[in-house]
NUVEXLUM-164723 format. One record per residue (C-alpha): residue in three letters; x, z, y. Coordinates in steps of 0.25 Angstrom, whole numbers, padded with zeros to 4 digits, always signed. Layout:
N
alaXZY ...
//
This chain:
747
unk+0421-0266-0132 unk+0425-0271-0119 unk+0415-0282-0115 unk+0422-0288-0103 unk+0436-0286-0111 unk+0427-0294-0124 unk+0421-0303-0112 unk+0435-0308-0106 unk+0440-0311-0119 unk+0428-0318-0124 unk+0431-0327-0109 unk+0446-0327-0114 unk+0440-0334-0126 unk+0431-0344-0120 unk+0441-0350-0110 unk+0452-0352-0121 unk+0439-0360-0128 unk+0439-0348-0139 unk+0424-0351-0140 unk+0421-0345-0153 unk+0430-0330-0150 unk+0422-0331-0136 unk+0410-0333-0141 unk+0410-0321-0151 unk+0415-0311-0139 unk+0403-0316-0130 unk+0394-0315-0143 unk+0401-0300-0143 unk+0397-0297-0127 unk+0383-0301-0127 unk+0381-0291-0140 unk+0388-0281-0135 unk+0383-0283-0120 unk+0369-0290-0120 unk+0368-0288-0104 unk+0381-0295-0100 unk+0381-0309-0097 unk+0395-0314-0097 unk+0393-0314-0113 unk+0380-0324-0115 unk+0385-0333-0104 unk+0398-0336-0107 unk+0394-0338-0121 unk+0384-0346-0116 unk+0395-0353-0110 unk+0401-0354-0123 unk+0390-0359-0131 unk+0387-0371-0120 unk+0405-0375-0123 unk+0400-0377-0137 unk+0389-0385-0135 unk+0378-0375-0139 unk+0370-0376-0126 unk+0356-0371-0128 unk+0366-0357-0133 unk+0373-0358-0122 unk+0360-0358-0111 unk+0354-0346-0118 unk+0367-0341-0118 unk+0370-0339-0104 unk+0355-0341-0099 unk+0355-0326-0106 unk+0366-0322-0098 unk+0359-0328-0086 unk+0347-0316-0090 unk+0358-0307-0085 unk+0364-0313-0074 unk+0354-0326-0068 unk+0365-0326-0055 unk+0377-0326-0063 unk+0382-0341-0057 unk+0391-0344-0067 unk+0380-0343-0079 unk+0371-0351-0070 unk+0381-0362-0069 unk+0384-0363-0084 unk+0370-0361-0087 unk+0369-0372-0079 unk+0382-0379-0087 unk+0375-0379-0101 unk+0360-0384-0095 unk+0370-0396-0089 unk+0377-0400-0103 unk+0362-0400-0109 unk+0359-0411-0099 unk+0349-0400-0093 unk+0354-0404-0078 unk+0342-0401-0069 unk+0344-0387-0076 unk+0360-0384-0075 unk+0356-0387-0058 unk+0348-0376-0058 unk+0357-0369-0064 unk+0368-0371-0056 unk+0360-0369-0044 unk+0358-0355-0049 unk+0373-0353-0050 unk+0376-0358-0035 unk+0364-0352-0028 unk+0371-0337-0034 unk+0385-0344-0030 unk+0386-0355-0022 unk+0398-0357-0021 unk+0400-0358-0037 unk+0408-0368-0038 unk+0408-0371-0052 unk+0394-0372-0051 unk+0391-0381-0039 unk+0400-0390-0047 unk+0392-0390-0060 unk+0381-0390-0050 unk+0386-0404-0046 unk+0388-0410-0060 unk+0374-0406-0064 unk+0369-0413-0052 unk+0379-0428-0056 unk+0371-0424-0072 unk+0358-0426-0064 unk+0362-0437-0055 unk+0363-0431-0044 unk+0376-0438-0038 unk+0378-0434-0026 unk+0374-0420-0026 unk+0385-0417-0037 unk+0393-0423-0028 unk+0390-0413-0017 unk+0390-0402-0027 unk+0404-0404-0030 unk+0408-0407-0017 unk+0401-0393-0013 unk+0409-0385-0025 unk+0423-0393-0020 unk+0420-0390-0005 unk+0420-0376-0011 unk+0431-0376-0021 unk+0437-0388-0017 unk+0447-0389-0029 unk+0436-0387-0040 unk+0443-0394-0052 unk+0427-0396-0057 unk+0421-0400-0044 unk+0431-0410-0044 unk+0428-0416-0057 unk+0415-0415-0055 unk+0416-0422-0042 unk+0422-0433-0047 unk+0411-0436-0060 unk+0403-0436-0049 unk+0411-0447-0041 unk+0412-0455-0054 unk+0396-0455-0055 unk+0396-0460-0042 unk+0404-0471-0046 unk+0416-0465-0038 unk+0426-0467-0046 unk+0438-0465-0039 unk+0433-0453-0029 unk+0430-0447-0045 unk+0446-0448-0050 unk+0449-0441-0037 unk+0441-0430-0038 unk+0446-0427-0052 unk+0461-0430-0046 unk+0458-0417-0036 unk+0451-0408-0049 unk+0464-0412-0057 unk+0473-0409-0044 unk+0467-0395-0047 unk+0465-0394-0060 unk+0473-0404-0068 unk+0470-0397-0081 unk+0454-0399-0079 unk+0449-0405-0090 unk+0436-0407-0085 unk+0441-0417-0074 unk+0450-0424-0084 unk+0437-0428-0091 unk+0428-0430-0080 unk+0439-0440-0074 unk+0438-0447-0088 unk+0424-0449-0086 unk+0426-0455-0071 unk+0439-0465-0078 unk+0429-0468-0088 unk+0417-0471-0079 unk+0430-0482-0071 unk+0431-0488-0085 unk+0446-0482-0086 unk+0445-0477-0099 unk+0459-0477-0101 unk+0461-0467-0091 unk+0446-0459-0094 unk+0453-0456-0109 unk+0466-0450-0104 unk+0458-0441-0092 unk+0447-0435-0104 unk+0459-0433-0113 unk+0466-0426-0103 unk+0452-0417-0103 unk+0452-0416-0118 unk+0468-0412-0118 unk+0464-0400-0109 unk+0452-0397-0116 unk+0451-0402-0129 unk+0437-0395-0132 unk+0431-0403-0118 unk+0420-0409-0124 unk+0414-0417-0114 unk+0429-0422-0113 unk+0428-0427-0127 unk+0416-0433-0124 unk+0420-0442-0113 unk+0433-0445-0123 unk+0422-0451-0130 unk+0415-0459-0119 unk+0428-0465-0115 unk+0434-0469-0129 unk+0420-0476-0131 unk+0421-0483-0120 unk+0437-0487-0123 unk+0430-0491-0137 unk+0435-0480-0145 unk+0424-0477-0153 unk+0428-0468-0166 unk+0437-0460-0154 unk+0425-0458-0146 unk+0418-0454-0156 unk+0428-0445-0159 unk+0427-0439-0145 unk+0412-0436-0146 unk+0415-0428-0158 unk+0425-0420-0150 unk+0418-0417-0139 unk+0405-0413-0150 unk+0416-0406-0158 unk+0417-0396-0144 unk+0402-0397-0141 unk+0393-0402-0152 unk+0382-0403-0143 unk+0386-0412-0134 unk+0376-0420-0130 unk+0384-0431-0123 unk+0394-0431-0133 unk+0385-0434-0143 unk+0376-0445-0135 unk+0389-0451-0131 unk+0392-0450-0148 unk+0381-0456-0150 unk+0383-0470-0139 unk+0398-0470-0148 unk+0391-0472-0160 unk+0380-0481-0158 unk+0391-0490-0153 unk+0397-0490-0166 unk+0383-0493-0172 unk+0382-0479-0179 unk+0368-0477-0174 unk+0364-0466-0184 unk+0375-0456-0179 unk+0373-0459-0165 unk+0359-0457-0164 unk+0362-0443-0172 unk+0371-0441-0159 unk+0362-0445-0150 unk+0351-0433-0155 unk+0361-0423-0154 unk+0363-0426-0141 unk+0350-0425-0138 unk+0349-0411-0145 unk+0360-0407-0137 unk+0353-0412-0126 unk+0336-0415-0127 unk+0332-0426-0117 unk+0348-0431-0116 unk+0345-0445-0111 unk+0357-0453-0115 unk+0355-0447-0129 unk+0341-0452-0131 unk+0344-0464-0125 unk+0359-0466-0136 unk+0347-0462-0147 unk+0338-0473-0142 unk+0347-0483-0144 unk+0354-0477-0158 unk+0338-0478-0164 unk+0337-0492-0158 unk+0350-0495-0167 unk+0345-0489-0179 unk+0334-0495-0179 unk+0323-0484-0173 unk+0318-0491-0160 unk+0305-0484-0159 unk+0314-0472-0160 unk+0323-0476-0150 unk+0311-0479-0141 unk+0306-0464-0141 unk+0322-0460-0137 unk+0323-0468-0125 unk+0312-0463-0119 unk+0315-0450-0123 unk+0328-0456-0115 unk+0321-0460-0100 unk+0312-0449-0102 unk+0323-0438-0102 unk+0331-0448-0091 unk+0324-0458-0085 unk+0335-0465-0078 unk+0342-0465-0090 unk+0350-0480-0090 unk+0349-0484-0102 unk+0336-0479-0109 unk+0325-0490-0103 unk+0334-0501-0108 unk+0334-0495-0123 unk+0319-0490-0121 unk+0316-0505-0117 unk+0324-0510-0129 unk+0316-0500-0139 unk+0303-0505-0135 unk+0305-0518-0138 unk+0312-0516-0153 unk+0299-0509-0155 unk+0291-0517-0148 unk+0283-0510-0141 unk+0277-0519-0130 unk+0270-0509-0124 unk+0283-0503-0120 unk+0291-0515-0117 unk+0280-0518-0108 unk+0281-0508-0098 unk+0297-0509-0100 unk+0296-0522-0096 unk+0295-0518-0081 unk+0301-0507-0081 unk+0314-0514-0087 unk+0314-0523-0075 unk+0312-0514-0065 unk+0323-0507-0070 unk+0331-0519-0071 unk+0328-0523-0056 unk+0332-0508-0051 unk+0345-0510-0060 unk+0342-0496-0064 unk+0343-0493-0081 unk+0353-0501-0088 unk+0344-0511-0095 unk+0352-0518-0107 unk+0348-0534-0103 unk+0346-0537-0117 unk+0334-0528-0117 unk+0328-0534-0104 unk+0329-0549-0112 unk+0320-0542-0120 unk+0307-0538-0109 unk+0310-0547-0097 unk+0312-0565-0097 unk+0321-0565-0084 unk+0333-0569-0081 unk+0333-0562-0067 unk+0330-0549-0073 unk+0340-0551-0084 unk+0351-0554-0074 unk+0346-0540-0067 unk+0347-0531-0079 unk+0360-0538-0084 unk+0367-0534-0071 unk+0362-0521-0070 unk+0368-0519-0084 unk+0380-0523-0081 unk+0382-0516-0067 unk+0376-0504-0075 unk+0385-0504-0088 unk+0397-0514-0084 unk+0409-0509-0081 unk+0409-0515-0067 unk+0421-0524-0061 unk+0433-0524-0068 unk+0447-0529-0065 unk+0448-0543-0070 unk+0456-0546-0082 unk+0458-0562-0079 unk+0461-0565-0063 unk+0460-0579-0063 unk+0472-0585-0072 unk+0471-0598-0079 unk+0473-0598-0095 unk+0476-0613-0096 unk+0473-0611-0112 unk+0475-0623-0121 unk+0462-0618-0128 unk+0450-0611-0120 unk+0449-0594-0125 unk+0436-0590-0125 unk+0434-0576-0131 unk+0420-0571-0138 unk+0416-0556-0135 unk+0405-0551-0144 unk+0400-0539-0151 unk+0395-0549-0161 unk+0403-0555-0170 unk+0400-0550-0183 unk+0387-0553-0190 unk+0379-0553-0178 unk+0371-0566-0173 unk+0379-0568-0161 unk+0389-0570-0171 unk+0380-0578-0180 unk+0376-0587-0169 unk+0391-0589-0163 unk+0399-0587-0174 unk+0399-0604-0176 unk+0403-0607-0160 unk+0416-0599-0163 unk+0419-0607-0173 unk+0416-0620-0165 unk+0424-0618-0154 unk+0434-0630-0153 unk+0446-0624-0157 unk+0455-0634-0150 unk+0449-0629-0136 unk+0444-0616-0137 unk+0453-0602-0142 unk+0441-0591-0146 unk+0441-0576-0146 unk+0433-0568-0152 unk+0431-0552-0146 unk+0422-0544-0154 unk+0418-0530-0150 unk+0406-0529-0163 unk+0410-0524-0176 unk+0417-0531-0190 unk+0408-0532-0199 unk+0414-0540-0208 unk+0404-0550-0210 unk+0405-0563-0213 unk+0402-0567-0198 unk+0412-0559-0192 unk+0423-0566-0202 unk+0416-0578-0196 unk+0419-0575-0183 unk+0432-0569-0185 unk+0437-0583-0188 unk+0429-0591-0177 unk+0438-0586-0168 unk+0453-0588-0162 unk+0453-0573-0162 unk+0443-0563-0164 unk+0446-0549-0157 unk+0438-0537-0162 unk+0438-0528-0148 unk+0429-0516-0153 unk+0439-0505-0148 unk+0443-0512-0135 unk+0437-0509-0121 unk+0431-0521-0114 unk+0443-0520-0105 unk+0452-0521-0116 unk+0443-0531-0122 unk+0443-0541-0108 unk+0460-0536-0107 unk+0462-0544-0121 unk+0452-0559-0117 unk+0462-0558-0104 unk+0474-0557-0114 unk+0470-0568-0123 unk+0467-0576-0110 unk+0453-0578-0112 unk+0447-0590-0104 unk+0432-0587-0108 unk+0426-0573-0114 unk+0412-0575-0120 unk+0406-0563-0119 unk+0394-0565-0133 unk+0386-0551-0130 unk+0382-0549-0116 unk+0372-0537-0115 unk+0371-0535-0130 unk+0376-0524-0140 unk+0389-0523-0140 unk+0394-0533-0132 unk+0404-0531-0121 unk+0402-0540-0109 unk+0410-0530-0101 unk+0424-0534-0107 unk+0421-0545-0098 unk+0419-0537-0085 unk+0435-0537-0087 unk+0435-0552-0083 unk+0444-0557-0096 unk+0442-0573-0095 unk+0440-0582-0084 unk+0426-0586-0090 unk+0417-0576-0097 unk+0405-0580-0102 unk+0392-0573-0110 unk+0386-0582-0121 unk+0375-0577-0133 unk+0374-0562-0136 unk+0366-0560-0123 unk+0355-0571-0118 unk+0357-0567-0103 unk+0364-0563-0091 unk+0375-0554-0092 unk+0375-0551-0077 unk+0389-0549-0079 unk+0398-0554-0067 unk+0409-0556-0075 unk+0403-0566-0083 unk+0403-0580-0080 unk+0395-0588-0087 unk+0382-0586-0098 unk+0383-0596-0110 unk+0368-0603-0109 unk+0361-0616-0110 unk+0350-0621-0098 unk+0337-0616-0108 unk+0341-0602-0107 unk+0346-0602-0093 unk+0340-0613-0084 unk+0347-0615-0072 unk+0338-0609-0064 unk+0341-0595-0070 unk+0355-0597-0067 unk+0354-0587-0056 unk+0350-0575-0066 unk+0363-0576-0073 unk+0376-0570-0069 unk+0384-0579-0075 unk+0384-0595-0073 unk+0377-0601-0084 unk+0386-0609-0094 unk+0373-0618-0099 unk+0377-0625-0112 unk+0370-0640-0115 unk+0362-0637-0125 unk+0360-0622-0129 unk+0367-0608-0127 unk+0363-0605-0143 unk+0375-0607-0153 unk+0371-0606-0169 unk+0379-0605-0181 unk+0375-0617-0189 unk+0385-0613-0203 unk+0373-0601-0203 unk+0365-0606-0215 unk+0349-0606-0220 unk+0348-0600-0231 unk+0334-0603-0240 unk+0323-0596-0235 unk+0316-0586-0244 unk+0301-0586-0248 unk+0291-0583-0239 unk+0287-0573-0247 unk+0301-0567-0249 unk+0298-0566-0232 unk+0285-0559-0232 unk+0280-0571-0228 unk+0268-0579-0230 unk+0269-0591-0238 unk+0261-0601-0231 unk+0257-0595-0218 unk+0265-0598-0205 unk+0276-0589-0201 unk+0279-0586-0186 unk+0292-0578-0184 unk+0300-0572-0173 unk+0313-0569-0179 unk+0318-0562-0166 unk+0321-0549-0162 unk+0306-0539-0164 unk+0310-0534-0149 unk+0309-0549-0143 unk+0295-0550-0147 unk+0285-0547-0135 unk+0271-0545-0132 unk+0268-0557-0127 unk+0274-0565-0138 unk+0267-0557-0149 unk+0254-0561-0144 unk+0257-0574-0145 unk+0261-0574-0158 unk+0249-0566-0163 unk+0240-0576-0158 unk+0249-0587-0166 unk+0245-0578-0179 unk+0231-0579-0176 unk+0230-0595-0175 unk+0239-0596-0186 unk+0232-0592-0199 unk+0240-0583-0209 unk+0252-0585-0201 unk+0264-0574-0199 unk+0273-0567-0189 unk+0286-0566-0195 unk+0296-0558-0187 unk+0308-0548-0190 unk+0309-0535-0195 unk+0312-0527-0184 unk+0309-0511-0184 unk+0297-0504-0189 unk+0292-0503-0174 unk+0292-0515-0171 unk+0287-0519-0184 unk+0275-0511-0182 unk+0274-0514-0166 unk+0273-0530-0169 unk+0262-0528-0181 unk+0255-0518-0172 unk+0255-0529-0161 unk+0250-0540-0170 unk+0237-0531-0176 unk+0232-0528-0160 unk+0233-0543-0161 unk+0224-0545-0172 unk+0235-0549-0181 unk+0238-0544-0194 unk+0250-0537-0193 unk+0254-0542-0207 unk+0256-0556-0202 unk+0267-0552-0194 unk+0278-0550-0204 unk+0293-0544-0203 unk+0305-0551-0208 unk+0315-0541-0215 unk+0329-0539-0211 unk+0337-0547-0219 unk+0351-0555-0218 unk+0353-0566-0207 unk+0354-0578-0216 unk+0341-0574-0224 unk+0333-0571-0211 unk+0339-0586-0208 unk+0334-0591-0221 unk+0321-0585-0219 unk+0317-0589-0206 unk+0313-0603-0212 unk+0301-0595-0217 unk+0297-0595-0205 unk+0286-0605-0197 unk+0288-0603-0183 unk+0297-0593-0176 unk+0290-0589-0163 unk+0299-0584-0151 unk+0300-0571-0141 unk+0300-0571-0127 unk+0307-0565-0118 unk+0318-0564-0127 unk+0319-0576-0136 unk+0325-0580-0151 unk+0338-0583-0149 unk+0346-0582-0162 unk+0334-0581-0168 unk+0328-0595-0163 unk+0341-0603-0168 unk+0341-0595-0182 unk+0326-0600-0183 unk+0328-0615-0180 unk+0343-0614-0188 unk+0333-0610-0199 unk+0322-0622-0195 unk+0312-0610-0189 unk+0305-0617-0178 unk+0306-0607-0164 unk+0295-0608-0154 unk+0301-0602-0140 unk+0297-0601-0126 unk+0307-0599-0115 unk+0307-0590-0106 unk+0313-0586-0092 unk+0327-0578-0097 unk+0339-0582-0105 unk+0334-0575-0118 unk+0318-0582-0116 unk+0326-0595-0118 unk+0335-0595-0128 unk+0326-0603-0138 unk+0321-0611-0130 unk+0338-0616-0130 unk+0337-0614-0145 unk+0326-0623-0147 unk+0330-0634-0136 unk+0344-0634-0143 unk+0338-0635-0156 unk+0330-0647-0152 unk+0316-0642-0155 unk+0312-0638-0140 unk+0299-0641-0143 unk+0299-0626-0147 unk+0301-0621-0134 unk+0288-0617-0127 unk+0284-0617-0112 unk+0278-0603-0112 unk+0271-0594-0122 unk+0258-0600-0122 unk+0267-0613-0126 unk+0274-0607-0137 unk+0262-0601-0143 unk+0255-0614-0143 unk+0267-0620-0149 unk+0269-0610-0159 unk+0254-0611-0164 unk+0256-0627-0165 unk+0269-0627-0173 unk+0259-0616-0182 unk+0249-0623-0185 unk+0256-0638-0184 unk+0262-0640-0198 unk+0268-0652-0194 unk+0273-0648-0180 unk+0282-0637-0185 unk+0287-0645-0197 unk+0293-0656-0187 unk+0299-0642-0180 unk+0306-0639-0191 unk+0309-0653-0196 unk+0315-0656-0182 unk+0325-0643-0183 unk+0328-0645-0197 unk+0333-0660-0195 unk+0341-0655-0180 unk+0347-0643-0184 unk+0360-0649-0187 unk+0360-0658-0174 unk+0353-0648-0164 unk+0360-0642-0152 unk+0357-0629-0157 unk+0364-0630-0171 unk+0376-0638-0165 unk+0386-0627-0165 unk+0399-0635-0162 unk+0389-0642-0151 unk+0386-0630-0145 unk+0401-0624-0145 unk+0405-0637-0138 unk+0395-0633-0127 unk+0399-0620-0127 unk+0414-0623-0126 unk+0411-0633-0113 unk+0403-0622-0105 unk+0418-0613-0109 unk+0426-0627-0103 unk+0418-0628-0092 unk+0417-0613-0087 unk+0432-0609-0091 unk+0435-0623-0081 unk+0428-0617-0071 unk+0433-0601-0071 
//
């Protein structure tokens, strides 16, 4: 046997991607000779193509036994330690390479991209700069340049770069996907899909080029296709870590949270202490109903990447599903210091949840725009005047299906005044064919499902139907899509339920509230004016009907006792209102704490809390997940319904009362801390409405142990429910549709 005749034809194989003949003539070599090098590395080289990493580094770290100078087995030495995420390693590695040659250029250049995966911007940039100044038509240098300018935010100095590698190498595939990634990052997807399949054209086995495929047909809104593309780019590299964690993000947005969190531990196999992948795992576990799980993955999360974006906000969110208030206490300030240095992308909704501040609110809701927006854009309407016979407003939700935005709204739609108003539903949720989404199909003028469109495409089709007021329904919430209004569609765009706050969007114009929620002197924490309606921002749907309640005993209830409840959410009860409700239990003999089911940590977290408070952790009793017009029904069972702070009953306050369940609030200082209070004043019973806690716990323990004061409660919402503010539908829509009049006259 020849071994460099065996050896050149093994490297014939390799570059012509004959993996598996290459493979068996290197196998051959390092038998035959077990002292050569060339053999072990370059199969190494070939182990790390197909994604068998940890293979690959004893691969060529055994020729590097041999040879410890040889540049090019330190450079890809340092290649493989790079795809496993292993950065501060692959620099060493590289290091090695350049202080034997230093004028490797292939290795200055990778040497530069190691140092933009560790963050060190502008270092990478001098480092391809360097190789340039050496080679100074490096097709990679060049492409590696501009990735750089594009994390800069250098978008145009990016596309020049890759002009010049393409001026020399047209046929690079590597800069045809690396450009993809910089159209991509401008939000030109369009053009970012034909540059990465330019890539994949010249190299259909490019994994990473699949991958971005992938990335960039997710965003388009192509789901089944990026999907698709993951599985191409795993088909060429099955451990992929990124590939798989971007598989992962696809299928949790399609609600598939058992295959995704499968992904996201693969990616982490492929990669131990992958950040990204820890943090996608936290938030499939949240979905499927695993918290305390979830919990454990996000700090694994920080504790692998500190500056991670997103992880505090889901850590922060996780502690309080559990409720574990020790955690959320020490959150609490280390969410608002974060939220005052605008560092982490902290999701608003979660703030509501630890902090009663609008000011604070305003903050993170800005940084969360600036930080995941997609910055100006051109604008759609420039100023034209529709002159429409009937006013066009356009509904955007994620909801309307059997949701309770849908629930609450569904009768408003069909209020409207018809002879005045033309409405447009836009729906980016799914169709679930439930009776509500029949219901709301038929609401509507037009109803518009836009799950497959872009936001642009979405805000290109308001501007073609002439669309004098958009409503956005979601704000910061899941699934919605605020940005389709960054496109400027309509001449008035307005945010209304979904979202009890800010949006600190500029392209908003107004919020939908009343004067309880927002008193004028919070006006200036808002970045939108304040369209405040007469008697309450809270719409109902009156045709919902009460059904007979079941026994008490069917309930797990006790038959004569009294009944505290707290229908809300488990994550809105705090500390501080815990304590006050324990104190009630002791005053009131026999009575109970009725609340929902939520996990099992939570569960056990609350009866935890009550026994350290000297309360029998069998009094407080869990309502079972049932139907939502038998939780309705049941809620008459009830005594009293005691409300959280900072984050109040919302739906949950007007379901009581639609029911004839007294609801004792306090207000506080933010948008959400207010909403009963509205509920209450529009429901004409504002003598629920306490001035502070100490207030509301004397009220509570005086409707509990006054027989007669709580029966002329219920008496009084019994005989007004059909007169009240609250429950007036057609009233409200009249209101509503004279704040529409008044800022479409003024646009």
């Amino acid at each position: 046997m020849n071994p460099q005749a065996v050896l050149n034809q093994a490297i014939a194989f390799h570059q012509t991607g004959k993996l598996a003949d290459a493979e068996r003539l290197y196998l051959q070599l390092m038998t035959a000779a077990p002292r050569e090098s060339a053999a072990p590395h370059l199969l190494g080289v070939v182990r790390a193509q197909q994604g068998r990493n940890a293979e690959a580094l004893e691969l060529i770290g055994k020729a590097l036994e041999i040879r410890p100078d040889a540049p090019e087995m330190l450079s890809n030495y340092g290649n493989v330690l790079k795809s496993q995420g292993r950065f501060a390693e692959a620099l060493a590695s590289y290091e090695r390479a350049l202080a034997v040659k230093p004028d490797y250029v292939a290795a200055i250049t990778k040497r530069g991209q190691v140092l933009r995966d560790l963050g060190r911007l502008d270092e990478a940039l001098a480092a391809t700069d360097k190789a340039l100044a050496l080679h100074p038509g490096h097709p990679e240098a060049l492409s590696t340049r501009g990735v750089i300018l594009s994390d800069l935010g250098r978008y145009d100095d990016a596309l020049a770069s890759y002009d010049r590698a393409l001026a020399v190498a047209r046929d690079f595939p590597d800069v045809w996907n690396n450009r993809a990634v910089t159209l991509k990052e401008m939000k030109r997807l369009v053009e970012a899909l034909a540059s990465v399949e330019r890539a994949l054209a010249l190299h259909p086995a490019f994994a990473e080029a699949h991958n971005n495929r992938g990335v960039i047909l997710f965003e388009l809104r192509r789901m089944g296709e990026a999907i698709a593309a993951y599985d191409q780019a795993l088909g060429f590299s099955p451990a992929y870590a990124e590939a798989l964690n971007n598989r992962a993000v696809a299928l949790w947005s399609l609600k598939r949270f058992a295959e995704s969190l499968a992904d996201c531990d693969a990616a982490l196999v492929a990669r131990p202490g992958f950040a990204d992948a820890l943090f996608n795992r936290g938030n499939a576990l949240v979905e499927s109903g695993k918290p305390q799980e979830a919990l454990e993955s996000y700090e694994q999360a920080l504790a692998a990447d500190p500056d991670h974006p997103s992880t505090l906000s889901g850590l922060a969110n996780a502690a309080m599903t559990v409720g574990d208030w020790a955690r959320t206490s020490k959150l609490a300030d280390v969410l608002k210091n974060d939220v005052q240095a605008g560092k982490s992308v902290i999701q608003p909704f979660v703030l509501m949840g630890y902090w009663d501040d609008n000011e604070l609110q305003l903050r993170c809701s800005r940084n969360y725009v600036r930080q995941t927006g997609p910055g100006p854009q051109p604008a759609l309407w420039k100023g034209e005047k529709y002159n429409h016979d009937k006013i066009r407003v356009a509904y955007l939700s994620a909801d309307f299906h059997q949701h309770v935005t849908a629930a609450l709204t569904a009768e408003m739609f069909e209020k409207h005044d018809r002879d005045r108003f033309e409405t447009y539903a836009v729906s980016f949720g799914p169709e679930d064919g439930s009776a509500m989404r029949q219901r709301l199909f038929k609401a509507f003028d037009r109803f518009h499902d836009a799950r497959l469109q872009t936001d642009r495409e979405v805000a290109k089709l308001l501007r073609q139907w002439e669309i004098d007021i958009a409503v956005d329904l979601g704000g910061h919430t899941s699934g919605a899509r605020p940005w389709v209004l960054a496109h400027r569609p309509a001449p008035v765009q307005v945010k209304y339920m979904g979202y009890p706050g800010t949006s600190g969007c500029d392209f908003i114009d107004a919020i939908i509230a009343d004067r309880i929620v927002v008193p004028p002197d919070q006006d200036q924490f808002f970045s939108e004016k304040i369209a405040a309606l007469p008697d309450t921002l809270w719409v109902t749907d009156t045709r919902c009907e009460v059904l007979p309640a079941p026994s008490r005993a069917q309930a797990g209830l006790p038959e004569n006792d009294f009944v505290f409840c707290c229908f809300n959410h488990n994550w809105k009860i705090t500390a501080p209102l815990f304590e006050i409700w324990m104190r009630l239990l002791a005053k009131v003999d026999g009575s109970v704490l009725w609340l929902l089911q939520g996990n099992e940590t939570v569960r056990a977290n609350l009866k935890r809390e009550a026994q350290a408070r000297g309360i029998d952790p069998d009094r407080v009793i869990f309502a079972g997940r049932t139907t939502p017009e038998l939780h309705l029904a049941r809620q008459k069972l009830a005594d009293l319904f005691l409300d959280t702070l900072p984050y109040n009953a919302h739906t949950t306050a007007s379901d009581a009362l639609w029911a004839g369940l007294p609801v004792v609030t306090t207000p506080g200082q933010s948008f959400p801390a207010r909403v009963a209070a509205s509920i209450l004043q529009a429901a004409g019973v504002p003598e629920l409405i306490a001035d502070d806690l100490a207030a509301y716990e004397a009220l509570a323990l005086k409707l509990a142990m006054d027989t007669r004061a709580l029966s002329d409660i219920k008496q009084k919402l019994a005989l007004h429910r059909d007169t009240c503010a609250l429950f007036d539908t057609a009233r409200f829509t009249r209101n509503l549709e004279a704040a529409y009049a008044q800022l479409l006259a003024r646009a």
